[in-house]
Short mmCIF file of the C-alpha atoms (twelve columns), coordinates in Angstrom:
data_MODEL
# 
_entry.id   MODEL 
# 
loop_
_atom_site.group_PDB 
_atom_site.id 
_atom_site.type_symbol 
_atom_site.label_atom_id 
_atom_site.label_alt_id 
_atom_site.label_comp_id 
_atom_site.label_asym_id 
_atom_site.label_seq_id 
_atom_site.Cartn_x 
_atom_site.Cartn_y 
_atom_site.Cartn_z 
_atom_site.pdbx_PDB_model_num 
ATOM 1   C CA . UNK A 1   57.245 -150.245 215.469 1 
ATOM 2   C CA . UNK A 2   57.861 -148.352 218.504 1 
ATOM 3   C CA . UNK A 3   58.379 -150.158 221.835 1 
ATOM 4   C CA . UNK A 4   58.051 -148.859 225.537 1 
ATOM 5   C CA . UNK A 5   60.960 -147.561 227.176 1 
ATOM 6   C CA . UNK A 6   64.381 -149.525 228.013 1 
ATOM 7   C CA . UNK A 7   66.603 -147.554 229.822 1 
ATOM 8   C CA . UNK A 8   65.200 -144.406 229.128 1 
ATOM 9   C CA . UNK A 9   65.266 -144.796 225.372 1 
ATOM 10  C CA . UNK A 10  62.022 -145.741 223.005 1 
ATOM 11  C CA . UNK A 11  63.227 -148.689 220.958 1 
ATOM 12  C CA . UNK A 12  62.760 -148.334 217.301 1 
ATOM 13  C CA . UNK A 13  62.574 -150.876 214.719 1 
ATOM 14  C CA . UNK A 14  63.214 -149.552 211.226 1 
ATOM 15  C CA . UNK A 15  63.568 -150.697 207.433 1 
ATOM 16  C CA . UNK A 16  66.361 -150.131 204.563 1 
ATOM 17  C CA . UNK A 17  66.828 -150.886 200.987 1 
ATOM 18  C CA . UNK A 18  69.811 -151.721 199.253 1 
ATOM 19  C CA . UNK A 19  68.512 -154.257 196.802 1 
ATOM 20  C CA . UNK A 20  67.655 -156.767 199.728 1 
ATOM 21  C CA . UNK A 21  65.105 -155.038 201.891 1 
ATOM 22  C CA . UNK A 22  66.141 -155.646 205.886 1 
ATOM 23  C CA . UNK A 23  65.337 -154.567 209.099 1 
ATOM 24  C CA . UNK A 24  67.453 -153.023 211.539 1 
ATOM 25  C CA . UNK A 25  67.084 -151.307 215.288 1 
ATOM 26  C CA . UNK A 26  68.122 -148.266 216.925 1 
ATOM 27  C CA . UNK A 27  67.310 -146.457 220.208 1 
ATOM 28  C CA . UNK A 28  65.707 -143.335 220.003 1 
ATOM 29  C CA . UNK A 29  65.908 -140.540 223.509 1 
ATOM 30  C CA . UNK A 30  62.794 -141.023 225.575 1 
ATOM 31  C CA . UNK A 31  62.409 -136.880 225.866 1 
ATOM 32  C CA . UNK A 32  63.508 -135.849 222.380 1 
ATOM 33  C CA . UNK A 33  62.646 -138.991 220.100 1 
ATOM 34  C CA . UNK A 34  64.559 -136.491 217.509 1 
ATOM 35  C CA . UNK A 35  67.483 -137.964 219.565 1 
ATOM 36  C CA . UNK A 36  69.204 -141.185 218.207 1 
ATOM 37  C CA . UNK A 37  70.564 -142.858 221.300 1 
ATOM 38  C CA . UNK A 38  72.250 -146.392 219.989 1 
ATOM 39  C CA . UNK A 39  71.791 -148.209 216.497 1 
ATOM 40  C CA . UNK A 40  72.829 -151.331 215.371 1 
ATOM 41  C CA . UNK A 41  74.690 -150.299 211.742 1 
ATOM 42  C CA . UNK A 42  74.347 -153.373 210.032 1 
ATOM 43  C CA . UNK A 43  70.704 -155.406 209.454 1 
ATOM 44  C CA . UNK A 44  69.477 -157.271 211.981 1 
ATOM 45  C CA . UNK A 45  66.500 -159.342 209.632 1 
ATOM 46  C CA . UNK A 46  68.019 -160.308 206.457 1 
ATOM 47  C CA . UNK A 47  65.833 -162.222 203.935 1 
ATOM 48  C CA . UNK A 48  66.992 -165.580 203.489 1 
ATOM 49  C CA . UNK A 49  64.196 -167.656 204.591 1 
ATOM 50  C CA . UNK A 50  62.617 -169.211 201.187 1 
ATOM 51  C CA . UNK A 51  59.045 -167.147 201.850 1 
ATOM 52  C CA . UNK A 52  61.181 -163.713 202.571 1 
ATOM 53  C CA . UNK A 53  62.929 -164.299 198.773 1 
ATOM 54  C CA . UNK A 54  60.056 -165.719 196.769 1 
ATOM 55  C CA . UNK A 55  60.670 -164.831 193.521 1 
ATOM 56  C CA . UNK A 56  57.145 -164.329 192.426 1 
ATOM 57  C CA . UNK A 57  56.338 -160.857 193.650 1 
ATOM 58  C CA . UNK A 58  58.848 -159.408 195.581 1 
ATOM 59  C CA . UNK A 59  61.418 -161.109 196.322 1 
ATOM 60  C CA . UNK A 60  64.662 -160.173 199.012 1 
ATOM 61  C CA . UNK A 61  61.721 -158.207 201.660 1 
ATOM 62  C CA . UNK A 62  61.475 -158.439 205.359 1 
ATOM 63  C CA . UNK A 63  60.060 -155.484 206.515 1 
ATOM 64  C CA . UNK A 64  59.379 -155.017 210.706 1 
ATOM 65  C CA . UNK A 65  55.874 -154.298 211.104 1 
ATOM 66  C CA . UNK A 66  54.706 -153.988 214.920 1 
ATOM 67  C CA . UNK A 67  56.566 -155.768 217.951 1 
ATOM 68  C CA . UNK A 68  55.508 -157.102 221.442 1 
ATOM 69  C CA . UNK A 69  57.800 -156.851 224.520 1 
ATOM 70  C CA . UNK A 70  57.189 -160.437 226.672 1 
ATOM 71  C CA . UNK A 71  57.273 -160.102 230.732 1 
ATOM 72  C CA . UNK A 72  60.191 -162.638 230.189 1 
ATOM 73  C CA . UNK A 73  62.560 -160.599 228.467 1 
ATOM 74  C CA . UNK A 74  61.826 -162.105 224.467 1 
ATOM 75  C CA . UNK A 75  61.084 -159.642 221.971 1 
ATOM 76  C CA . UNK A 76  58.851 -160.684 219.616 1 
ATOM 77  C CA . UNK A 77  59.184 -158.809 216.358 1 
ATOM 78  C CA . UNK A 78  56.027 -159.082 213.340 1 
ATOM 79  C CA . UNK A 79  57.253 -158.706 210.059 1 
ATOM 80  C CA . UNK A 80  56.487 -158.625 206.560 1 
ATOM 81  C CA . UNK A 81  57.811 -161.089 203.836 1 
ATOM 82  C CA . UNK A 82  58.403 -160.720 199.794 1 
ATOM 83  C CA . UNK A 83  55.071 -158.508 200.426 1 
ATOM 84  C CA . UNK A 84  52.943 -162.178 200.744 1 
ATOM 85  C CA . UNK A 85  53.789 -163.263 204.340 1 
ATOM 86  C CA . UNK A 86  53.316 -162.368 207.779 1 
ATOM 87  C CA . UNK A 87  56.150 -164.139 209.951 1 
ATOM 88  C CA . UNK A 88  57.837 -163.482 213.402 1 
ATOM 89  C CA . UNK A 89  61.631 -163.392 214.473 1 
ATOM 90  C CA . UNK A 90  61.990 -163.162 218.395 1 
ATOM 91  C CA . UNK A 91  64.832 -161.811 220.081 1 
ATOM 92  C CA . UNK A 92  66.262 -161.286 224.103 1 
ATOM 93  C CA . UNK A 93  65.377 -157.647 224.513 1 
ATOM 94  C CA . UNK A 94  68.578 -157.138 226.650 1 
ATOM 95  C CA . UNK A 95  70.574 -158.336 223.551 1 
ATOM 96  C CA . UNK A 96  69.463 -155.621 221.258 1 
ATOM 97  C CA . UNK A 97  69.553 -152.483 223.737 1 
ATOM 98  C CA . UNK A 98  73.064 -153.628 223.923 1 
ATOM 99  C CA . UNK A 99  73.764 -154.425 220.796 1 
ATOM 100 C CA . UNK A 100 72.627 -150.846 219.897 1 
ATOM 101 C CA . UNK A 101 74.716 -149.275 222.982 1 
ATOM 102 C CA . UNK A 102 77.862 -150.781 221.269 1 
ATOM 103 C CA . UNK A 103 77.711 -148.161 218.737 1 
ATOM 104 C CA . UNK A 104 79.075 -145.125 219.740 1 
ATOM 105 C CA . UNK A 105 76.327 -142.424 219.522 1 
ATOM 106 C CA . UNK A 106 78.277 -139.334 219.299 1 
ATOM 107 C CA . UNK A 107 77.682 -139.230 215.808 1 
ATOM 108 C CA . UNK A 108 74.029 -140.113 215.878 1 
ATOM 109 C CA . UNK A 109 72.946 -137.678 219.279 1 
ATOM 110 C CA . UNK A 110 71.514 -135.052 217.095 1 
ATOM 111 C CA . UNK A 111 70.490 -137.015 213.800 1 
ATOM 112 C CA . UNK A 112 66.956 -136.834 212.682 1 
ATOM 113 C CA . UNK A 113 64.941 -139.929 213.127 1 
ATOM 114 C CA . UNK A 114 62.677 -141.007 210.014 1 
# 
């Protein structure tokens, strides 16, 4: 789910699998989306709600699926669950531009985003 801008950067929710299916966040150069900016290098949304590991389809999923940025800051974030569920996780937009600037991006300034 791509946000608007914050700072000059697009926002950019994305998802990984490593047996547990998370989401994480990263922000992408406003110009050259191309461009990683900041990431967060460890999952943000980790399964562990009772409807994100429901053993009876597919169990260990979240999976971000679209995300609205509030006039008050809160970022509210739609995801999937175990492929059954819809659910939402909100979060202080502030917090996770910054959390992604604490990364240093040397190494991610001319990555590919996929």
């Amino acid at each position: 789910a791509q946000l608007a801008q914050a700072d000059g950067r697009w926002q950019q929710w994305c998802c990984g699998n490593c047996k547990i299916y998370c989401g994480g966040v990263m922000l992408l150069d406003l110009e050259d989306p191309s461009k990683i900016r900041g990431l967060v290098r460890d999952p943000i949304l980790v399964p562990c709600e009772s409807y994100e590991m429901d053993p009876s389809y597919r169990p260990n999923v979240v999976f971000p699926t679209g995300a609205i940025c509030e006039p008050n800051g809160e970022l509210k974030i739609y995801y999937g669950a175990s492929d059954t569920t819809i659910a939402l996780a909100t979060a202080p937009i502030d917090s996770l531009v910054n959390a992604c600037l604490e990364t240093p991006n040397a190494s991610w300034s001319n990555a590919v985003a996929s």
